[in-house]
C-alpha positions as CSV (number, residue, x, y, z in Angstrom):
1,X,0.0,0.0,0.0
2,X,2.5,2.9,0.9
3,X,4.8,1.5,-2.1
4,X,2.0,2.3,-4.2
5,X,1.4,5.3,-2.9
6,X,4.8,6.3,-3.3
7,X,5.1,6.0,-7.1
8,X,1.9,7.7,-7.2
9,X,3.2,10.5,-5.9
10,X,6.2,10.4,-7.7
11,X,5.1,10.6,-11.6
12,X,3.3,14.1,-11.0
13,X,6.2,15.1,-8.8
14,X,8.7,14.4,-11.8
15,X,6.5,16.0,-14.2
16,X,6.2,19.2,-11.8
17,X,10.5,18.8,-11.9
18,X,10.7,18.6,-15.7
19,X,8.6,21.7,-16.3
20,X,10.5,23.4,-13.8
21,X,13.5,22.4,-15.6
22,X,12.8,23.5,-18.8
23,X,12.1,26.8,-17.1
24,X,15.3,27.3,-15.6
25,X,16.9,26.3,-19.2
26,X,14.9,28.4,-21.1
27,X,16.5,31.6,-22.4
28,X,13.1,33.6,-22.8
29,X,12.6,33.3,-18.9
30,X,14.6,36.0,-16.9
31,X,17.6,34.7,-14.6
32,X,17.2,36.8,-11.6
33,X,13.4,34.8,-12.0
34,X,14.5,31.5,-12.3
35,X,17.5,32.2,-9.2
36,X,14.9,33.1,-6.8
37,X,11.9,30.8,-7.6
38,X,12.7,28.2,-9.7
39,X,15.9,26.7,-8.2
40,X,14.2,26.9,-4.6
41,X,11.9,25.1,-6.3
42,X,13.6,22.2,-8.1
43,X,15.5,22.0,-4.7
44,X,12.2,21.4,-2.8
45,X,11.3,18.8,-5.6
46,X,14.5,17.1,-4.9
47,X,14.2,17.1,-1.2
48,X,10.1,15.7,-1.1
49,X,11.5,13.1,-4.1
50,X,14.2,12.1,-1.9
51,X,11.9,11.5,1.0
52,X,9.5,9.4,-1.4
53,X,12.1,7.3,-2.4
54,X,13.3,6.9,1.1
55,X,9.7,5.4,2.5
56,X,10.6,3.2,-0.6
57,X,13.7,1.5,0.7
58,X,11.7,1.5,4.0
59,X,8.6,-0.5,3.1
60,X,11.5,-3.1,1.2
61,X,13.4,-3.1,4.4
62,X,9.7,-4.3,6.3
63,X,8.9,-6.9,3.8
64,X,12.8,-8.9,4.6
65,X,14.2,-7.3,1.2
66,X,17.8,-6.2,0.8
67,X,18.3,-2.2,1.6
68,X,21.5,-1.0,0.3
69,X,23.4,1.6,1.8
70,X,25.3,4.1,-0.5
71,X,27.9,6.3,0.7
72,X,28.5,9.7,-1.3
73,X,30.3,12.4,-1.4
74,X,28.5,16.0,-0.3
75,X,29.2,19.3,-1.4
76,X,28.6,20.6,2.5
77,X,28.9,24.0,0.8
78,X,26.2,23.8,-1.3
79,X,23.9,22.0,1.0
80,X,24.2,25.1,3.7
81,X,23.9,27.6,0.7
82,X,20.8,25.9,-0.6
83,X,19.7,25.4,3.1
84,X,19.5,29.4,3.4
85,X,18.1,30.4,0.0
86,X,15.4,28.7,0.7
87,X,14.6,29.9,4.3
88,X,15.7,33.8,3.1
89,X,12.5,33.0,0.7
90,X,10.3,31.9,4.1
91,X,11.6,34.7,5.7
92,X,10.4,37.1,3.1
93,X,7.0,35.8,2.9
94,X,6.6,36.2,6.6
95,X,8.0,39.6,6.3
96,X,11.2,38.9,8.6
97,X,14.6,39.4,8.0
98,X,16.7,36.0,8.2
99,X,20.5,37.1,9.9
100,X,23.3,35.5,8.1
């Protein structure tokens, strides 16, 4: 049941990712635009995708399956940059100022 739930929710989640794709990638759309919505965005995809993917291996790991950990490297970096961006964007729809 929550396996099939999952991929439910991923095929409108991946459509929702290619169109914002194609955004980003598209010259007509302005930069400064696709910096401060659509990248959040495509990182919010990423993260919820992630997490449905996760409850995945999860429901495998219930039914006696093999679960396989990878090890990756992580741009730490990037993470804590991304990390910000998108609660600078919170912060601005609650009318706050986020302190760096």
């Amino acid at each position: 049941m929550v396996s099939s739930i999952s991929h439910d929710l991923r095929t409108p989640l991946n459509g929702l990712m290619i169109l914002l794709r194609c955004l980003e990638s598209s010259p007509t759309f302005a930069k400064d635009l696709s910096d401060k919505f659509i990248r959040p965005s495509l990182h919010c995809a990423d993260y919820l995708l992630n997490l449905i993917n996760d409850i995945l291996d999860y429901t495998q790991v219930n039914f006696h399956e093999e679960l396989r950990v990878v090890y990756e490297p992580v741009n730490l970096r990037r993470i804590c940059d991304e990390v910000i961006e998108l609660l600078t964007m919170k912060a601005k729809i609650k009318g706050i100022e986020l302190l760096q």
